[in-house]
OpenMM code with the backbone's topology and positions (N, CA, C; nanometers):
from openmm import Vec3, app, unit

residues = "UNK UNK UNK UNK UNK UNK UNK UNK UNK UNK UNK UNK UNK UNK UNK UNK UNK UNK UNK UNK UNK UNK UNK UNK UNK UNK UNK UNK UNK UNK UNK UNK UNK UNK UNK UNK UNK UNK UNK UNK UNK UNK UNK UNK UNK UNK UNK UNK UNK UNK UNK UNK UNK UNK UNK UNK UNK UNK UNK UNK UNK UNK UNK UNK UNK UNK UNK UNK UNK UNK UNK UNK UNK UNK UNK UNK UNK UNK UNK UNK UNK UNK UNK UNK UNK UNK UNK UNK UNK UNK UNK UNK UNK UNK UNK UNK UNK UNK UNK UNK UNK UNK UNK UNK UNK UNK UNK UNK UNK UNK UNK UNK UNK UNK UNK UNK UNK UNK UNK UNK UNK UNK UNK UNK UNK UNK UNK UNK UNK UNK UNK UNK UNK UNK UNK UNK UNK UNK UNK UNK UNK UNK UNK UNK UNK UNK UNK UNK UNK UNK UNK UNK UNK UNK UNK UNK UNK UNK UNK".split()
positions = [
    Vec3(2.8373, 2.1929, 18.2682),
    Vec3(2.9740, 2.1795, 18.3165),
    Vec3(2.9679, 2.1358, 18.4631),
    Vec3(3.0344, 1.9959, 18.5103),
    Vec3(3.0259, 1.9736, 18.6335),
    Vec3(3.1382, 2.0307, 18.7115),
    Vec3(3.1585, 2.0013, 18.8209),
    Vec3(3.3017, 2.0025, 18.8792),
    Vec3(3.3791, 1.8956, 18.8124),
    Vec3(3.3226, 1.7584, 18.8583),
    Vec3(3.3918, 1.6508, 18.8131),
    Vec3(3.4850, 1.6725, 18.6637),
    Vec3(3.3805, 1.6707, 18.5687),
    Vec3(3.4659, 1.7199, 18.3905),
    Vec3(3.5842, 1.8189, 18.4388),
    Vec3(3.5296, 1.9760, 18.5031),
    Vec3(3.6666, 2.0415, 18.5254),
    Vec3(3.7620, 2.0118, 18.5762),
    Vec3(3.7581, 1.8913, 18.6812),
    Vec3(3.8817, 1.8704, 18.7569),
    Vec3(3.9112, 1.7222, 18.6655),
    Vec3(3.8399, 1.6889, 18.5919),
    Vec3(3.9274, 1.5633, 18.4752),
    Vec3(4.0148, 1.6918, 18.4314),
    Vec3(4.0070, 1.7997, 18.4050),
    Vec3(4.1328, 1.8638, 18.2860),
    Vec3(4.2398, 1.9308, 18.3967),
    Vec3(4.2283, 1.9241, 18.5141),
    Vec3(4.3598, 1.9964, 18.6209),
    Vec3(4.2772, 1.9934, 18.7269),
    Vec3(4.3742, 2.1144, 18.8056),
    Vec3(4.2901, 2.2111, 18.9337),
    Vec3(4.2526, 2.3247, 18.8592),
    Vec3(4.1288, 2.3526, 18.9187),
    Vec3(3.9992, 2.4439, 18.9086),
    Vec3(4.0489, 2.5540, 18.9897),
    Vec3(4.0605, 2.6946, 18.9846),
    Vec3(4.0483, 2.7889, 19.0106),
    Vec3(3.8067, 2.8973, 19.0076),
    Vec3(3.7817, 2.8842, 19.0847),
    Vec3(3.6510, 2.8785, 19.0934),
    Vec3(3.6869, 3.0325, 19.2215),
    Vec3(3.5544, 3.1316, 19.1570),
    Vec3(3.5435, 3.2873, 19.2844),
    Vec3(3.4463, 3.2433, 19.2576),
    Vec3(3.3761, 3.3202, 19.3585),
    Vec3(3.2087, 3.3015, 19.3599),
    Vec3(3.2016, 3.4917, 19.3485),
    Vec3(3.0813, 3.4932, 19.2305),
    Vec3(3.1057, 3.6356, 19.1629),
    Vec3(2.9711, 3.7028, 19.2364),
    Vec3(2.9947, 3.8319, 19.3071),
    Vec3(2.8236, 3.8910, 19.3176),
    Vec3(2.7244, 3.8662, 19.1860),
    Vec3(2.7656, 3.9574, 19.0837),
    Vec3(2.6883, 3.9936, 18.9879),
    Vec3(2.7349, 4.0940, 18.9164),
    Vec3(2.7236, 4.1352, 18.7856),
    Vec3(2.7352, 4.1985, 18.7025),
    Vec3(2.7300, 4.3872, 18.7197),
    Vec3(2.6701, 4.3742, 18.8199),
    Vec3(2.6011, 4.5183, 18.9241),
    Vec3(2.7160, 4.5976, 18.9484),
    Vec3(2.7845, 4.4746, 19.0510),
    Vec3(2.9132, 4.4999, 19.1685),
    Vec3(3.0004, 4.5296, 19.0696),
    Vec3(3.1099, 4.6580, 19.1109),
    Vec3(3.2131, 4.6693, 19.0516),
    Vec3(3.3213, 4.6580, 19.0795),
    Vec3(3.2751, 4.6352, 19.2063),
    Vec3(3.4069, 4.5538, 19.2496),
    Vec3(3.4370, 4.3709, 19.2197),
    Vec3(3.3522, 4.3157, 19.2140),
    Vec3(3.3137, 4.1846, 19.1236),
    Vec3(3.4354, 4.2208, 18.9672),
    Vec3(3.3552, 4.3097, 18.9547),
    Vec3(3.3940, 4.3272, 18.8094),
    Vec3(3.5324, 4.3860, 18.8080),
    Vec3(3.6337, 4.4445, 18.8629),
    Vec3(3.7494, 4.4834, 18.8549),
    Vec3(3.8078, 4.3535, 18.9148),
    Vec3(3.7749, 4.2718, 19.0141),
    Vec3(3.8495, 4.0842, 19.0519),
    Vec3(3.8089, 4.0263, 18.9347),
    Vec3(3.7150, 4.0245, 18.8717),
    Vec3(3.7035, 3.9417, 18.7251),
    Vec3(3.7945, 3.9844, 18.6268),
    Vec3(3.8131, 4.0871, 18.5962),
    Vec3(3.9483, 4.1480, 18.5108),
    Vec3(4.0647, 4.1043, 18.5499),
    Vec3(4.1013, 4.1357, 18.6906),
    Vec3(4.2399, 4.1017, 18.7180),
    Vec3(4.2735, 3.9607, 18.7316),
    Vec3(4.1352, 3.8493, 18.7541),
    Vec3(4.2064, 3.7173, 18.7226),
    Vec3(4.1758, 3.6595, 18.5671),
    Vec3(4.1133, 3.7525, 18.4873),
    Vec3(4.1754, 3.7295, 18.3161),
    Vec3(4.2788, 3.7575, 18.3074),
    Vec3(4.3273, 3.8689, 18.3646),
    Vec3(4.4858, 3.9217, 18.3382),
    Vec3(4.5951, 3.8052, 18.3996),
    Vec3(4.5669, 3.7298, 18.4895),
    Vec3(4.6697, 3.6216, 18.4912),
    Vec3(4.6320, 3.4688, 18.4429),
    Vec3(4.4844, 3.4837, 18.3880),
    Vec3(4.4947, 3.3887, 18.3690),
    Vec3(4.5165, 3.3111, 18.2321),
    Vec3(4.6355, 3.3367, 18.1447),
    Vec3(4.7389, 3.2677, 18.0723),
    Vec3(4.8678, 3.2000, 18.1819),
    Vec3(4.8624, 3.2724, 18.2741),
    Vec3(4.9749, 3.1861, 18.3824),
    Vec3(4.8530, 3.0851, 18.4708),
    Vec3(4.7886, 3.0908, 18.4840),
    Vec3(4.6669, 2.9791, 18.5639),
    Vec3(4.6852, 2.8963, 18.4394),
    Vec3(4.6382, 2.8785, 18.2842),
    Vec3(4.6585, 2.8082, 18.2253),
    Vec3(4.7577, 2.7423, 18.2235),
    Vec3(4.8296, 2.8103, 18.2059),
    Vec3(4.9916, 2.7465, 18.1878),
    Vec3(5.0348, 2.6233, 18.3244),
    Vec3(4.9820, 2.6694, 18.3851),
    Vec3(4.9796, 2.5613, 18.5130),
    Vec3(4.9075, 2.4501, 18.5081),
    Vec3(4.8266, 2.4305, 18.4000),
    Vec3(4.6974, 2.3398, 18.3680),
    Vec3(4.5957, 2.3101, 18.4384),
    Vec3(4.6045, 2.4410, 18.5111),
    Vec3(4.4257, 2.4820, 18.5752),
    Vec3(4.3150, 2.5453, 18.4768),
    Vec3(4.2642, 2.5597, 18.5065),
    Vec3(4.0617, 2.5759, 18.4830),
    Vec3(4.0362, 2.7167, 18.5915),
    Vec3(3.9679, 2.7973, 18.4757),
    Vec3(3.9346, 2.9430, 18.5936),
    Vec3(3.7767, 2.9557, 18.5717),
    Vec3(3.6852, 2.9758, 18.6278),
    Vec3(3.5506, 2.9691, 18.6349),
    Vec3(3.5139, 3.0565, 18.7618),
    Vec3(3.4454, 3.1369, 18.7019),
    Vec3(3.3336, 3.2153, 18.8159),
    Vec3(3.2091, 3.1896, 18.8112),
    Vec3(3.1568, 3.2120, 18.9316),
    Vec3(2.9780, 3.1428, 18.9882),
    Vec3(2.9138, 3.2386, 19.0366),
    Vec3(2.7529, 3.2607, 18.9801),
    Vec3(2.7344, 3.3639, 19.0015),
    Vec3(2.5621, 3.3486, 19.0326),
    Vec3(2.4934, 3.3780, 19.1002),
    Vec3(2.3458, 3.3896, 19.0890),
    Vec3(2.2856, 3.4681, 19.0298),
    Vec3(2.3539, 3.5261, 18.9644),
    Vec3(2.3008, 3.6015, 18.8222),
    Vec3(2.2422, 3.4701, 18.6974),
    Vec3(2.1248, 3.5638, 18.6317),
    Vec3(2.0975, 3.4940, 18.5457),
    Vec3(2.1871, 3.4382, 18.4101),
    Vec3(2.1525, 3.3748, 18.3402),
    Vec3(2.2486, 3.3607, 18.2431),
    Vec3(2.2926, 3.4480, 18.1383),
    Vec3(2.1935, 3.5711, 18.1221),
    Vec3(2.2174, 3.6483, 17.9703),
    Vec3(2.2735, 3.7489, 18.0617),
    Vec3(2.2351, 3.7706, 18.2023),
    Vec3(2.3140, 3.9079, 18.2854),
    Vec3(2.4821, 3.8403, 18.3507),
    Vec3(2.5095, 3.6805, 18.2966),
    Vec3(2.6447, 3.6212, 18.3152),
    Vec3(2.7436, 3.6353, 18.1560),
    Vec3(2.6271, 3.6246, 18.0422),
    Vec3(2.6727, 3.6797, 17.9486),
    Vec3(2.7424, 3.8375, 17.9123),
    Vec3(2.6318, 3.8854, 17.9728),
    Vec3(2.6889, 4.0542, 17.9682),
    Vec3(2.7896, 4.0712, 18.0368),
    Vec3(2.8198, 3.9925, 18.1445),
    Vec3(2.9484, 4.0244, 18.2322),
    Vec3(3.0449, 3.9671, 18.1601),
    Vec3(3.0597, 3.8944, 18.1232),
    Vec3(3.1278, 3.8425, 18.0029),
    Vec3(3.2005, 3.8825, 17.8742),
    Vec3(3.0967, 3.9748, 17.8383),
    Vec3(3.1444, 4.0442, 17.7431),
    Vec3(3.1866, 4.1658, 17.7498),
    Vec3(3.1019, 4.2121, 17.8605),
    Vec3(3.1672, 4.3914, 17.9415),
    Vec3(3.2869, 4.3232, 17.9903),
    Vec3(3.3500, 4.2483, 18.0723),
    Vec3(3.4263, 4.2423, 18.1437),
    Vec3(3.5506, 4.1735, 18.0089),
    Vec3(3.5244, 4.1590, 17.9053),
    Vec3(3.6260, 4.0989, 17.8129),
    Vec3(3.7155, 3.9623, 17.8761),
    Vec3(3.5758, 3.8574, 17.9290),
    Vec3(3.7006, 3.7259, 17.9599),
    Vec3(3.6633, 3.6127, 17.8729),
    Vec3(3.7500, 3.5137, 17.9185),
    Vec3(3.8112, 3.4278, 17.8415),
    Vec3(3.7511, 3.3093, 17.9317),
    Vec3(3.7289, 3.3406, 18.0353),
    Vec3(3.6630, 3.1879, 18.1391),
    Vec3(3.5110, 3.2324, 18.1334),
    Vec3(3.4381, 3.1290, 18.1676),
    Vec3(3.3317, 3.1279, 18.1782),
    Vec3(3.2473, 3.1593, 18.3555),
    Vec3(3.1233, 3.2068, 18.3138),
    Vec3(3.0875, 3.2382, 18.4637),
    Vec3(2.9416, 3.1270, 18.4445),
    Vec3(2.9845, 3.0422, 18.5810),
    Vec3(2.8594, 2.9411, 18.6054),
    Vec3(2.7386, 2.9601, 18.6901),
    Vec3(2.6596, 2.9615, 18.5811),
    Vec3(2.4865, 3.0047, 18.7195),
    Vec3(2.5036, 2.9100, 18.8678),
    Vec3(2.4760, 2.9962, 18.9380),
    Vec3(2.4318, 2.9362, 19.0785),
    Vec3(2.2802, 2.9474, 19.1203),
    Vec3(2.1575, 2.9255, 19.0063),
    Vec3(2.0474, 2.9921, 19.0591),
    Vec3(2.0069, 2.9424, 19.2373),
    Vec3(1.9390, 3.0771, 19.2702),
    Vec3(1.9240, 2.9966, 19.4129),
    Vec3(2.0129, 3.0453, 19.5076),
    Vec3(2.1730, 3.0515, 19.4456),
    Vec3(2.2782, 3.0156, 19.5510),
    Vec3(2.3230, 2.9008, 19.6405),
    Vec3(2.2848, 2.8038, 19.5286),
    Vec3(2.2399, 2.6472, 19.5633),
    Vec3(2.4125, 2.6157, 19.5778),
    Vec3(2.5135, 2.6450, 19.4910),
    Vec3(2.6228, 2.5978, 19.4921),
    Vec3(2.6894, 2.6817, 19.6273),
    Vec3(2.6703, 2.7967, 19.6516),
    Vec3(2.7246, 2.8958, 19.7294),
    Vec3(2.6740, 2.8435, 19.8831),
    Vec3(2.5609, 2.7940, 19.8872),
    Vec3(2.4920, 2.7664, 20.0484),
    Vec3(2.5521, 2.6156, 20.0897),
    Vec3(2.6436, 2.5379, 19.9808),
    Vec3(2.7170, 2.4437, 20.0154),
    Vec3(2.8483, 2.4674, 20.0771),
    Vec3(2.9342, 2.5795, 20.0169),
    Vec3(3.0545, 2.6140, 20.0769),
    Vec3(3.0366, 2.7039, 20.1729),
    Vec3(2.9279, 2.7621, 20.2161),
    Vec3(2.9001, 2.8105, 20.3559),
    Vec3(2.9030, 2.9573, 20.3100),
    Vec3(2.8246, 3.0054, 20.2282),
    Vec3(2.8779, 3.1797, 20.1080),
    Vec3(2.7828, 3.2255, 20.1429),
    Vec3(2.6808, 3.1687, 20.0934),
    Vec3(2.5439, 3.2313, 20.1045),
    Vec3(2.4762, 3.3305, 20.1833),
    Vec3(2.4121, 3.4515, 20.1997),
    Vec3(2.3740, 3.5098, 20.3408),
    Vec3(2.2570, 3.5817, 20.2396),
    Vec3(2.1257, 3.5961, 20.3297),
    Vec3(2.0240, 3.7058, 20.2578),
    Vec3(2.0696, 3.8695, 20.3142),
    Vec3(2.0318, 3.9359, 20.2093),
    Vec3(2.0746, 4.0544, 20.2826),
    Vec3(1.9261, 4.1522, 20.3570),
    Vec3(1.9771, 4.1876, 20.4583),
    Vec3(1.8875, 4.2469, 20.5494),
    Vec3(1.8289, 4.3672, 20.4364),
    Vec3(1.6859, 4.3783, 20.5140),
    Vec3(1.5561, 4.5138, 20.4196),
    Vec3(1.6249, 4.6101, 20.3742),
    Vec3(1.7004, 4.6657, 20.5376),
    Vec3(1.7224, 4.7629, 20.5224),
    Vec3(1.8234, 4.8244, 20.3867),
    Vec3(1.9205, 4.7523, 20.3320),
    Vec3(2.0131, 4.6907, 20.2498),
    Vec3(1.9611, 4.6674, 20.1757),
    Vec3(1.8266, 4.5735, 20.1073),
    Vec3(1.7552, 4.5508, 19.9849),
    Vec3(1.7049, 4.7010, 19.9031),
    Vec3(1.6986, 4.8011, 20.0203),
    Vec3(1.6550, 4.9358, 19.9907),
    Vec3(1.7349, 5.0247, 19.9315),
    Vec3(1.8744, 5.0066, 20.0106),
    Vec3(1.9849, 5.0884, 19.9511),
    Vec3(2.0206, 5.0123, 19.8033),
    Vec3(2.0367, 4.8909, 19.7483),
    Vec3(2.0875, 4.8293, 19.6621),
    Vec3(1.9578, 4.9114, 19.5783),
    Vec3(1.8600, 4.8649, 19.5423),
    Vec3(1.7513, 4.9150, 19.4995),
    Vec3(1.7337, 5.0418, 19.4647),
    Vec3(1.8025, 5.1646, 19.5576),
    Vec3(1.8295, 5.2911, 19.5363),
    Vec3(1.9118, 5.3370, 19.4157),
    Vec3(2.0344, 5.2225, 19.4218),
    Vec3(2.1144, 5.2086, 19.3025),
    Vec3(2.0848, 5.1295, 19.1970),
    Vec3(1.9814, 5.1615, 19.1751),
    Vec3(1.8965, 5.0459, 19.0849),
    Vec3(1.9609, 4.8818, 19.0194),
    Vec3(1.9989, 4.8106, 19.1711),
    Vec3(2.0227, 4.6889, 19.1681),
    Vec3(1.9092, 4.6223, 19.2186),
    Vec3(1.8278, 4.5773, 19.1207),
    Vec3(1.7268, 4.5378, 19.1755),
    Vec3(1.7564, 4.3700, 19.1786),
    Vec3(1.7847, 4.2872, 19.2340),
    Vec3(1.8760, 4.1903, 19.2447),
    Vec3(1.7177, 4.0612, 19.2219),
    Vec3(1.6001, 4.0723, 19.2745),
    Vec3(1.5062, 4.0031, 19.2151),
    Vec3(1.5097, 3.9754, 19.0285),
    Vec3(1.5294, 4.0694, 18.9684),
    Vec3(1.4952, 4.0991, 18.8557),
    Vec3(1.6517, 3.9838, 18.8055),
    Vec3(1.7807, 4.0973, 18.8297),
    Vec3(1.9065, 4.0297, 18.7887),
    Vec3(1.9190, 3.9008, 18.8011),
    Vec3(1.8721, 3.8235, 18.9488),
    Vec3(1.8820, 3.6603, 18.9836),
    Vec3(1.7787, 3.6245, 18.9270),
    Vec3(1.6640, 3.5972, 18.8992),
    Vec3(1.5374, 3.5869, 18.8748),
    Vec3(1.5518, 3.4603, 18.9846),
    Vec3(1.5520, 3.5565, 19.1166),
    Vec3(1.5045, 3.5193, 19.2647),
    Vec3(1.4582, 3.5652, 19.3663),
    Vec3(1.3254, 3.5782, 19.4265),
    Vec3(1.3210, 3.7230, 19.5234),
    Vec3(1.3648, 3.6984, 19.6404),
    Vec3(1.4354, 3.6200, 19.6735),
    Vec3(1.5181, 3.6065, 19.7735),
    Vec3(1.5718, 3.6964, 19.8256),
    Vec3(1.6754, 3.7366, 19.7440),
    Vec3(1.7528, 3.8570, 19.7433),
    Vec3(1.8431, 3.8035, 19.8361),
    Vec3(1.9240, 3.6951, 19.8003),
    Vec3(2.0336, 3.6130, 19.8645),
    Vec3(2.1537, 3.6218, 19.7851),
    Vec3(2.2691, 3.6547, 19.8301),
    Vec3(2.3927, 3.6711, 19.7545),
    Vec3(2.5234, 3.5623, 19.8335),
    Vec3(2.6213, 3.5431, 19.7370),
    Vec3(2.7383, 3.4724, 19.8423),
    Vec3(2.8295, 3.5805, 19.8812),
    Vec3(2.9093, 3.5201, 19.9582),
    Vec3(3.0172, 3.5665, 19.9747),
    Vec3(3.1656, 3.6005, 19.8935),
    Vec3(3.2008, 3.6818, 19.8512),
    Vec3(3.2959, 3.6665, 19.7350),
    Vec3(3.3851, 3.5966, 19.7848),
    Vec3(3.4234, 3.4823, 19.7461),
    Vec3(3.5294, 3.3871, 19.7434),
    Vec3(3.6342, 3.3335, 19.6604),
    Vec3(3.7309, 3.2798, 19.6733),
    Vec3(3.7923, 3.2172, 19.5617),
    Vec3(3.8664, 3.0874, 19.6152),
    Vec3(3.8684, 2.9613, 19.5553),
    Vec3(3.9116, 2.8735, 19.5951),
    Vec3(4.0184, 2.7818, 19.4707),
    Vec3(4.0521, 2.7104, 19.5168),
    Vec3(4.2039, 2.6205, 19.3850),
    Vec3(4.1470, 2.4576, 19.4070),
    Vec3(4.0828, 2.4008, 19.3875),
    Vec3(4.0770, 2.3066, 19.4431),
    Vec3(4.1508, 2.2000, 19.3492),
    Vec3(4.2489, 2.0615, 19.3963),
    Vec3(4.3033, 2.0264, 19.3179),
    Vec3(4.2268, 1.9061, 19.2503),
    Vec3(4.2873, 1.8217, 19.2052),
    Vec3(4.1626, 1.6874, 19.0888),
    Vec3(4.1671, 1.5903, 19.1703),
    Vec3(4.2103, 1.5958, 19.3026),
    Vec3(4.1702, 1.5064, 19.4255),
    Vec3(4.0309, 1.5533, 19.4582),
    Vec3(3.9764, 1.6661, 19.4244),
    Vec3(3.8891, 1.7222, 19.4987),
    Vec3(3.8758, 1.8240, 19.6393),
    Vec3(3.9962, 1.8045, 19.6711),
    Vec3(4.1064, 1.8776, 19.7906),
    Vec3(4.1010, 2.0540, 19.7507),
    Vec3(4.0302, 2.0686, 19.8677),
    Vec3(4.0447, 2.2324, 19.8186),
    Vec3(4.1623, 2.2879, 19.8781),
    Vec3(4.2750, 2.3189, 19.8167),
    Vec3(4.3925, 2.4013, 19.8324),
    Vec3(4.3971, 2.4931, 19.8736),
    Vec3(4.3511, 2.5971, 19.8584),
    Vec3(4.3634, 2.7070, 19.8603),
    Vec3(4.2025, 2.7611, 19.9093),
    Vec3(4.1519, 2.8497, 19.9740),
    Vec3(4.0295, 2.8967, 20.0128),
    Vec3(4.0815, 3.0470, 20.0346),
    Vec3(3.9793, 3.1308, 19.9780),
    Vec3(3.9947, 3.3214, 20.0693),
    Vec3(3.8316, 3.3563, 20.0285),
    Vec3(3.7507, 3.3708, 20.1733),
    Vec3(3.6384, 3.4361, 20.2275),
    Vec3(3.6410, 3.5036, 20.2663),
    Vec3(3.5892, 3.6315, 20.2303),
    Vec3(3.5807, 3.7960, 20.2584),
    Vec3(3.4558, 3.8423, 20.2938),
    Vec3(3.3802, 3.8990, 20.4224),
    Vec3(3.2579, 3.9322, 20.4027),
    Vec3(3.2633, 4.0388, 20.3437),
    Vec3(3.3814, 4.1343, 20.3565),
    Vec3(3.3883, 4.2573, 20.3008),
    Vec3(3.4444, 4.2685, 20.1375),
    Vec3(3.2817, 4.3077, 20.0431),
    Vec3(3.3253, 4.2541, 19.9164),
    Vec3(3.3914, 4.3683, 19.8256),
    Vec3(3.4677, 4.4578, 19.9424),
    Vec3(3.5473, 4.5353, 19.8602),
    Vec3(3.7146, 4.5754, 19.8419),
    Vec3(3.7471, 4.3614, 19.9402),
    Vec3(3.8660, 4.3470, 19.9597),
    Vec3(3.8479, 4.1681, 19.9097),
    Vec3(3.9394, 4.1952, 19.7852),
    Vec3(3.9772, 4.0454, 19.7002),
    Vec3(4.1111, 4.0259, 19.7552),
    Vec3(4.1846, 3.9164, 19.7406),
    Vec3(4.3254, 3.8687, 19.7281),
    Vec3(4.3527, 3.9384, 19.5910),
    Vec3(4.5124, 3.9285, 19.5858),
    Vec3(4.5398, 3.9954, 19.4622),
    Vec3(4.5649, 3.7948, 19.3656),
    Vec3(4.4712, 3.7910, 19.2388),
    Vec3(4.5521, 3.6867, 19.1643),
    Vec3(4.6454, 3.6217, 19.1853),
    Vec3(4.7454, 3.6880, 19.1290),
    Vec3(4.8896, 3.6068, 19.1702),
    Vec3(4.8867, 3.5589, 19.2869),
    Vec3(4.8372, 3.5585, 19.3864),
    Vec3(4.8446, 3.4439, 19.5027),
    Vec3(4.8649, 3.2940, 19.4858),
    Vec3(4.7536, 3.2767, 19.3312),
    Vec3(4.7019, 3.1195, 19.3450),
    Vec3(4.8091, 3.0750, 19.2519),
    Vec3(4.8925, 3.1556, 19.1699),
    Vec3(5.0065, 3.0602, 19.1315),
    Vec3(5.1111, 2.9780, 19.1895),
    Vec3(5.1477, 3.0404, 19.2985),
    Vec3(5.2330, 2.8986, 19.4164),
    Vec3(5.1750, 2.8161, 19.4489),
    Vec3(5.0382, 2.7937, 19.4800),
    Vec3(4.9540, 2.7400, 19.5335),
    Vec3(4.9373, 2.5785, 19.3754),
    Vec3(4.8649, 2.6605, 19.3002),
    Vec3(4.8786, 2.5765, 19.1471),
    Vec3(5.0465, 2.5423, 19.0680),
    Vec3(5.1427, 2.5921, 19.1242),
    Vec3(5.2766, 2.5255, 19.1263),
    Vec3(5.2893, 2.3942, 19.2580),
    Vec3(5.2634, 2.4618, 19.3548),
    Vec3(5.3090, 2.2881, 19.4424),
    Vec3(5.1883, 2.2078, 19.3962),
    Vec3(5.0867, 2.2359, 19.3353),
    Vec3(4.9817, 2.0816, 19.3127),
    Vec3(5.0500, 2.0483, 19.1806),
    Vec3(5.1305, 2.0953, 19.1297),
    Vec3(5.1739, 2.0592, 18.9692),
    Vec3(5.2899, 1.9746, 19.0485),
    Vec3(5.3708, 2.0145, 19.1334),
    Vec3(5.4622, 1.9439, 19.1505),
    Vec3(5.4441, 1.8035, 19.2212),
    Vec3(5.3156, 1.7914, 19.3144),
    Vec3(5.2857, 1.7102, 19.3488),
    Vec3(5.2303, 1.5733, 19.2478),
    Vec3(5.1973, 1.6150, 19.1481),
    Vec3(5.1238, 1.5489, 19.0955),
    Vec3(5.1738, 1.4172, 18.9784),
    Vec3(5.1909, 1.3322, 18.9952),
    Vec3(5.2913, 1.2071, 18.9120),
    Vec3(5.2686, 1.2305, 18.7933),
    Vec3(5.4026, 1.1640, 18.7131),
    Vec3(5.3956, 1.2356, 18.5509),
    Vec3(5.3638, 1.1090, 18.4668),
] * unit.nanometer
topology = app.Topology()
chain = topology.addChain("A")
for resn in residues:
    res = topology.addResidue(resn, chain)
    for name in ("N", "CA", "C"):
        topology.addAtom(name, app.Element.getBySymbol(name[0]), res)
């Protein structure tokens, strides 16, 4: 799945997801399934990105009961383009690890590099609309934000 194909079918609604671990990840992944029949309805595309592997993007998937798909970022190759990316300090690899997030194993990366939780609208110009970067990943926007946002690109857009 490229960008390009997604933005042939609308604007793209795209978060950049920790991982399957985070539960706070995982309660923003719920709440934008829960609106997203109104993101559809707007004839956007909802996709989360994740440096999680693919069968630990599956499990989030199916624990989390959605309907969009979550796209590998191995690396954090897509995330170190929109400026997300950060390694996390030892001291921090220790505490995660304590909670048996062993994030080598989950990414199959020993990096131990994560993004920033983000969410962006970008429209089929390629025009990113809408942007929200949080270092603090235990404060999301609420959903419903990006529906005004995906109403004026609908209105903008020739019929």
């Amino acid at each position: 799945m490229s960008l390009r194909s997604l933005l042939a079918r609308g604007p793209l609604v795209a978060t950049f997801y920790r991982g399957v671990w985070c539960p706070y990840c995982n309660d923003d992944l719920q709440a934008l399934e829960e609106v997203g029949p109104e993101i559809e309805a707007r004839g956007a595309s909802l996709v989360a990105v994740s440096p999680q592997t693919q069968a630990n993007s599956r499990k989030a998937q199916r624990d989390n009961k959605l309907g969009f798909p979550i796209l590998g970022d191995p690396g954090t190759a897509v995330a170190a383009r929109f400026g997300l990316r950060f390694a996390l300090p030892e001291d921090l690899v220790e505490v995660y690890r304590q909670f048996g997030n062993d994030l080598d194993r989950i990414n199959d990366d020993p990096a131990w590099v994560l993004p920033m939780p983000a969410r962006y609208v970008i429209g089929t110009d390629g025009v990113i609309a809408y942007a929200e970067v949080n270092p603090d990943y235990t404060r999301r926007p609420d959903p419903s934000e990006l529906l005004p946002v995906l109403d004026r690109l609908r209105a903008v857009v020739p019929a």
